[in-house]
N, C-alpha and C positions, 0 to 999 in steps of 0.2 A: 449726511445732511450737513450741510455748511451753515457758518454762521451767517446770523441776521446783523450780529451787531460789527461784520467785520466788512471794510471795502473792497479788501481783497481777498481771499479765502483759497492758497493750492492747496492741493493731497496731492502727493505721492505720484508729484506729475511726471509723468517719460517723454520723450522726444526721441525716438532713432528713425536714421536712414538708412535705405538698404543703398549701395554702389558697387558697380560695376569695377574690376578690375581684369585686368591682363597682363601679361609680360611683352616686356619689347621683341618686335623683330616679327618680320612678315609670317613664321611661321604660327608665331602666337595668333597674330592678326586671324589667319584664316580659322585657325581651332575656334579661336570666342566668339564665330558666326555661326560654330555648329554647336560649343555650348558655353552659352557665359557663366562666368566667375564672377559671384556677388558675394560681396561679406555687410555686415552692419555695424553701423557709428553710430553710435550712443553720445546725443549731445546734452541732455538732460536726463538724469539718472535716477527718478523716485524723492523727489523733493519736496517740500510742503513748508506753508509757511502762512501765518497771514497778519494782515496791516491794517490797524483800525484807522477811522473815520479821523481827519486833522492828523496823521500820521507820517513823518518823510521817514522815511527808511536809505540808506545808503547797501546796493546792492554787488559784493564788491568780487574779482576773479582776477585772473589774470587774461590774457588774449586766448579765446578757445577755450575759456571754461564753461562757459553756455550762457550767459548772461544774456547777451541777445535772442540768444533763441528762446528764452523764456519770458521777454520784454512781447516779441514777437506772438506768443500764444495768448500772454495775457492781454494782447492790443485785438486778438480777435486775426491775427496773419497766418498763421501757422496751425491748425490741427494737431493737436498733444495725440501721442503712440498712445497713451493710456494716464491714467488720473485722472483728475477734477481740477478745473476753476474757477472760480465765481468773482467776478468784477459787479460791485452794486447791484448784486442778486443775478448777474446775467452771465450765460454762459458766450465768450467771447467769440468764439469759432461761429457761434450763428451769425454774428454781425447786424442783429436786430438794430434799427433806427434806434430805438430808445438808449440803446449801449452806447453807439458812435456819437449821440451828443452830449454822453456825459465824461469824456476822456477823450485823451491827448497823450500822442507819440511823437518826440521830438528826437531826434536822433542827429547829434552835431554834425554828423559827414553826409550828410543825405536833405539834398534844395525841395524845398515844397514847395516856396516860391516858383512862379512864373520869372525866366529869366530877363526876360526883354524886355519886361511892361513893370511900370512903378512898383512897390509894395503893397500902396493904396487898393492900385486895383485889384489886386491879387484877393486884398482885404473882401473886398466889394463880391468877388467872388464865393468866398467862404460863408458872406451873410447870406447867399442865395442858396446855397447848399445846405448850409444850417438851420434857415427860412428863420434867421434871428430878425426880429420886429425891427425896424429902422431905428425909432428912437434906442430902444435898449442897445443897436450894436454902435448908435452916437459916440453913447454915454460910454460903452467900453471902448473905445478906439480914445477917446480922448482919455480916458484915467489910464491905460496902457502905454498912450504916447505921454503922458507925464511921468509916469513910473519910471520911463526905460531911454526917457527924450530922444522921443523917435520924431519931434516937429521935422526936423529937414531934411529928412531921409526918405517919407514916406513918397513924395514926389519925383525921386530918382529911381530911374531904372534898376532894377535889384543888380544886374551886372555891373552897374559902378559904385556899389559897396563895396566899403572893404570889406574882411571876413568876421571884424566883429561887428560892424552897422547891419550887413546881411544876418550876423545872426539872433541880435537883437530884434529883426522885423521878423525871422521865423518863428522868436517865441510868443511875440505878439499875435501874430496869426494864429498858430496854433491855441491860442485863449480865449481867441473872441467870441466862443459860444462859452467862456467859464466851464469851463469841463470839472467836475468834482474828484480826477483822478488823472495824474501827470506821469506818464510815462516817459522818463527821461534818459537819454544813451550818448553820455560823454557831450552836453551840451555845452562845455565849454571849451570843446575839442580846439586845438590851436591859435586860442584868445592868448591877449597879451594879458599880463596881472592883471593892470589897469581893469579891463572888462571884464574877464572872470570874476573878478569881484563887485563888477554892474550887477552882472547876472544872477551871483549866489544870491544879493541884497534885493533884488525883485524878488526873485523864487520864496526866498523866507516872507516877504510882504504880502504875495501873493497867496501862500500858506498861511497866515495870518487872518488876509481879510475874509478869506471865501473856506476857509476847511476842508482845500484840500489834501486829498493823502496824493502823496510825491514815493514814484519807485525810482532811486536813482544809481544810476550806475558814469565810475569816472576815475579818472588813474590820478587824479589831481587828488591829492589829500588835505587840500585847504578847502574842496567842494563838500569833502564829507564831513571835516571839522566844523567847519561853520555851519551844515545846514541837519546834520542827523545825529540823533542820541542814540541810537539803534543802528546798528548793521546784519546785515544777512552776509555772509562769504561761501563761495561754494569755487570747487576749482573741481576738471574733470568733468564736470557736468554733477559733482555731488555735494552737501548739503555738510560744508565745515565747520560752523560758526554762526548763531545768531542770537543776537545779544546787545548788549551797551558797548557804543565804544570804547568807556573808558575799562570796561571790564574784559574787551579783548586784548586790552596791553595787558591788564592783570594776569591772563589765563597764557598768553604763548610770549611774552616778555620778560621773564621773573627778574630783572636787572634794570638798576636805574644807573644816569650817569649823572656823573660828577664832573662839573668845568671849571677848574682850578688857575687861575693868575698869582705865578710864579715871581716875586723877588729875583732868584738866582736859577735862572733859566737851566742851568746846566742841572739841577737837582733831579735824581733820578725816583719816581714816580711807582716800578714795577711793581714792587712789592707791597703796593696798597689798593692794587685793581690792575685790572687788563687797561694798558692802552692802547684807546684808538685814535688818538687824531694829536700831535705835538705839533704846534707852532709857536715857534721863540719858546717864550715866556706862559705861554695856554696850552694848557695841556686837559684833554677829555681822557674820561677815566670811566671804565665800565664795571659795574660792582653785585653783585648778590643784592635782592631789595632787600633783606634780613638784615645784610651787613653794612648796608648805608649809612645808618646813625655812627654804628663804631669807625667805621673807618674816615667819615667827614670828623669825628673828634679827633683821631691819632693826628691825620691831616694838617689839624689846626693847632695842636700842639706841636708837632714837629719840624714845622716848615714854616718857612716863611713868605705868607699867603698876603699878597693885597685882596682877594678877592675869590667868591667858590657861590656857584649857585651845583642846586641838586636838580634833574630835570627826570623827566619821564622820556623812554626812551622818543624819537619822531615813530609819529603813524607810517610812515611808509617802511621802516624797518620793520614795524610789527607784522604788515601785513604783509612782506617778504618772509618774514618766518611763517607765519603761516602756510602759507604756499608751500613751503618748504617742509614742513611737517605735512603737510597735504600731499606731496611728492610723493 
């Protein structure tokens, strides 16, 4: 029985494929006509997890952990091997009307747009599919095109956008029925700063005004710092991590650094932490979190310091460890 009060709800979801295999060379060729050789890939492995109502979640892997394939099941694409999921009470694989107008699957490497024809119309499209009332998809189009300043763009052909105006008009699109549930796959895939950071500052707004829950997946770790207190990680297709972010530096980080500005550049460092990073006069020091307070005092008694901040290791280390423990 799945929850009521949750918008997403897996169990113990599976995804494998069966595939064909042979060995090279004509004589393999002719054997696999009289009996083929199939083994099974296991892309999602017994996973379960779920996300309440106003909830972004950062869902996070490495390339071929399964992540898509499980964006994919919950989008209602893919057929799960086995398990449950329930999207806003509905199970996705049926692709009931009721399901598809309340969710959205945006996937940064993948055009939804119509290439040749404006954005607009692309728009005008989606309101006939959705059978969104005229006034209300007005009223969205224009607080979308103020959100995301999509005025001059909507009149050009999607092909002469660049790759961040184009992918601003896909997430546009993709909202103009307000979906209550945001499937999102690397949507800031090859944006410059500049725009990724359009886009984080919509998505959080948008999560804001309308409640809703956001599954996002993204190798940028200023995507998940900025928009998610919560992460799921899974690598292998299996179920690592889910939690606070700040409690997954806690649990596979145990070490903070220390960035020390040096007086006498030449002063050697070893024996108060691992170093990782010397230039000139800065030197980065990696330390036991236990041992951080004692060794930032010795530090400052013994040397001569213009300056020392103490940091949390970056998210992208952590979540290299991770993996790495997941290995």
């Amino acid at each position: 029985m799945h929850e009521a009060n949750s918008a997403i709800d897996v169990r113990q979801l599976r995804k494998a494929y069966t595939v064909h295999e042979r060995e090279a060379g004509v004589v393999a060729s002719v054997r696999s006509l009289l009996r083929r050789s199939t083994r099974e890939v296991v892309a999602v492995n017994d996973i379960g997890f779920r996300v309440a109502p106003g909830e972004i979640v950062g869902f996070l892997g490495p390339n071929g952990a399964g992540k898509t394939t499980t964006l994919k099941m919950l989008s209602g694409l893919l057929h799960p091997t086995s398990g449950s999921v329930a999207v806003l009470g509905h199970e996705p694989y049926k692709r009931e009307r009721a399901f598809l107008r309340r969710i959205a699957l945006v996937m940064g490497n993948r055009n939804q747009l119509a290439w040749d024809i404006p954005a607009a119309d692309s728009f005008e499209l989606n309101r006939a599919i959705y059978r969104i009332p005229e006034a209300e998809f007005r009223r969205t189009v224009a607080e979308l095109t103020d959100l995301l300043e999509l005025g001059p763009l909507l009149r050009k052909p999607v092909r002469n956008l660049s790759l961040g105006e184009r992918m601003k008009c896909e997430v546009a699109g993709a909202l103009l029925h307000r979906p209550q549930v945001l499937f999102l796959d690397e949507p800031t895939l090859g944006l410059d700063v500049t725009m990724q950071r359009r886009i984080r500052s919509f998505l959080a707004e948008y999560n804001r005004r309308f409640e809703a829950s956001v599954l996002l997946t993204s190798h940028y770790m200023a995507d998940v710092e900025a928009l998610c207190k919560r992460v799921i990680v899974i690598h292998h297709g299996q179920l690592l991590f889910d939690g606070e972010l700040a409690a997954l530096s806690r649990r596979f980080m145990p070490h903070k650094t220390i960035v020390v500005e040096l007086e006498d550049p030449a002063a050697d460092l070893a024996t108060y932490g691992e170093v990782v990073a010397r230039d000139e006069g800065r030197v980065t020091l990696r330390v036991p979190k236990h041992e951080t307070a004692g060794v930032t005092g010795r530090l400052l008694a013994d040397l001569a310091i213009s300056d020392l901040t103490v940091e949390e290791p970056p998210i992208e280390d952590v979540i290299e460890h991770v993996f790495a423990q997941g290995a």
